[in-house]
C-alpha positions, 0 to 999 in steps of 0.5 A: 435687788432683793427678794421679796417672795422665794417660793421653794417646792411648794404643794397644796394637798386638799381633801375632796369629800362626797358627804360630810361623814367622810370627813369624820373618817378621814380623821379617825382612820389611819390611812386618812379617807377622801380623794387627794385634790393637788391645786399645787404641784412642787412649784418654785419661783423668786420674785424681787423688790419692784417686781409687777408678776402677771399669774396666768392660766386657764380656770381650775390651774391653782392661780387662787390657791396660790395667791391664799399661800402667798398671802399667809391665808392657806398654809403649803401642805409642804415646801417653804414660802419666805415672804419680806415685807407686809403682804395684802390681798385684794379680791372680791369680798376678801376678809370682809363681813357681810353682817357689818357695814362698810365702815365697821369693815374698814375698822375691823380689817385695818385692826387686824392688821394692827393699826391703831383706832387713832390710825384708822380714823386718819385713813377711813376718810382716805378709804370711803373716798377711794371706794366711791360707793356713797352712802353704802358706807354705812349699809351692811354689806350684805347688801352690796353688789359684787363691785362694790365688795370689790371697791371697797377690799382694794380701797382698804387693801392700798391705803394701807400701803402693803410691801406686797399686793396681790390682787386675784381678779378684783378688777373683772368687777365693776366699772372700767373708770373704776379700773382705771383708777386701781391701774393708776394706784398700782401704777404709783405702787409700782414706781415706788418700788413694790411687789405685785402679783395680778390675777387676770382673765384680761390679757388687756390688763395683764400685758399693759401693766405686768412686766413679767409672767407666771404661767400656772398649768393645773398646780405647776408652773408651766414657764416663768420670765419676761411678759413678752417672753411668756404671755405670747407662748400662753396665747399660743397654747390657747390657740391650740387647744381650741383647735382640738377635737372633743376626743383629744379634750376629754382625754387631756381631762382625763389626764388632769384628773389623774395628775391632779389626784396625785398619780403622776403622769409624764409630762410629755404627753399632756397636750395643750390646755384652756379652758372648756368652752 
């Protein structure tokens, strides 16, 4: 089977500034200014033709970042991503323009990922009719609810028939018929042997679709394997850390705060992690 994404040490490094000054400064000085932010840590992972990847983790882990460098929105700060394949992305609003309308989008984003004007007037009908949101097609979408942004990024994103989709929690929008039917297309995308990664709070969605699992732990990769290997390892760790006192999150905040601006600290004594509630 062959690989369709080899991710090799991997980090993401970004600049955290308090006024905009400091960016000024961060240019100019030789040492650089501003806080270092590391949303990714030196991960590595393979994936493979057919390959259906669940990417889990609690908010502010780099599950976003990481589906940016996947898709070639982001470049790694170091590391190599070696991608096999034409890549989409599929969250809410990507790559659209609120100043057009949904059908100049549909245009502008099947052009910029080099279809032909004679090729987008055979898929357009296609695309209107997936994202189902009726005369809003011709509206600016501006004026489109969250849902509807969504509808229409995965209408274009699978009609244009990617090698590799990566869909960062498109579907926690909108209606569950809706929901149902991208389920379905990923469904038909899967049987036909493509690679997909699905970002998810709905551990519903992720367990009924994904094979296997990501376990992302603020900018690292925690565990990576089989679905049900992995997810109930996840939920487990939940489970623990709600049952923490306020002491024991504040200090494993305390921790995070200090890994993730670059100062290392030993793994063994960070505790279980989700997210504050």
């Amino acid at each position: 089977m062959s690989k369709t994404v080899v991710v090799s040490n991997v980090t993401k490094k970004f600049k955290m500034y308090k006024k905009p000054a400091e960016k000024l400064l961060d240019i100019i000085l030789p040492k650089g200014y501003g806080e270092d932010f590391y949303a990714i840590q030196n991960i590595s992972f393979e994936a493979d033709q057919g390959d259906v990847i669940g990417i889990v983790g609690v908010n502010g882990s780099g599950k976003s970042t990481l589906s940016n460098l996947i898709s070639g929105i982001i470049p790694p700060t170091s590391g190599t991503i070696e991608l096999n394949g034409e890549v989409s992305l599929i969250a809410i609003a990507s790559g659209l323009n609120n100043e057009l309308t949904g059908r100049e989008n549909i245009e502008l984003k099947c052009l910029m990922l080099g279809f032909s004007k004679q090729d987008i007037k055979k898929l357009e009908p296609e695309i209107i009719e997936f994202a189902d949101i009726g005369k809003f097609i011709d509206q600016p979408v501006k004026k489109y609810s969250s849902g509807m942004k969504s509808r229409l990024g995965f209408a274009i994103s699978v009609t244009v028939d990617p090698d590799i989709l990566v869909i960062d929690e498109a579907l926690s929008v909108g209606d569950q018929t809706f929901a149902d039917k991208c389920l379905d297309k990923m469904n038909e995308f899967k049987e036909r042997g493509k690679t997909i990664f699905f970002i998810s709070h709905s551990m519903g969605q992720v367990k009924k679709f994904c094979e296997k699992i990501l376990w992302l732990e603020y900018g690292e990769v925690r565990d990576y394997g089989p679905m049900k290997e992995v997810l109930p390892k996840y939920q487990a760790f939940l489970k623990e850390y709600k049952a923490m006192t306020k002491e024991e999150k504040k200090r494993f905040k305390e921790q995070v705060q200090l890994k993730q601006s670059g100062k290392a600290t030993p793994k063994k004594e960070l505790q279980p992690t989700a997210e504050e509630k």
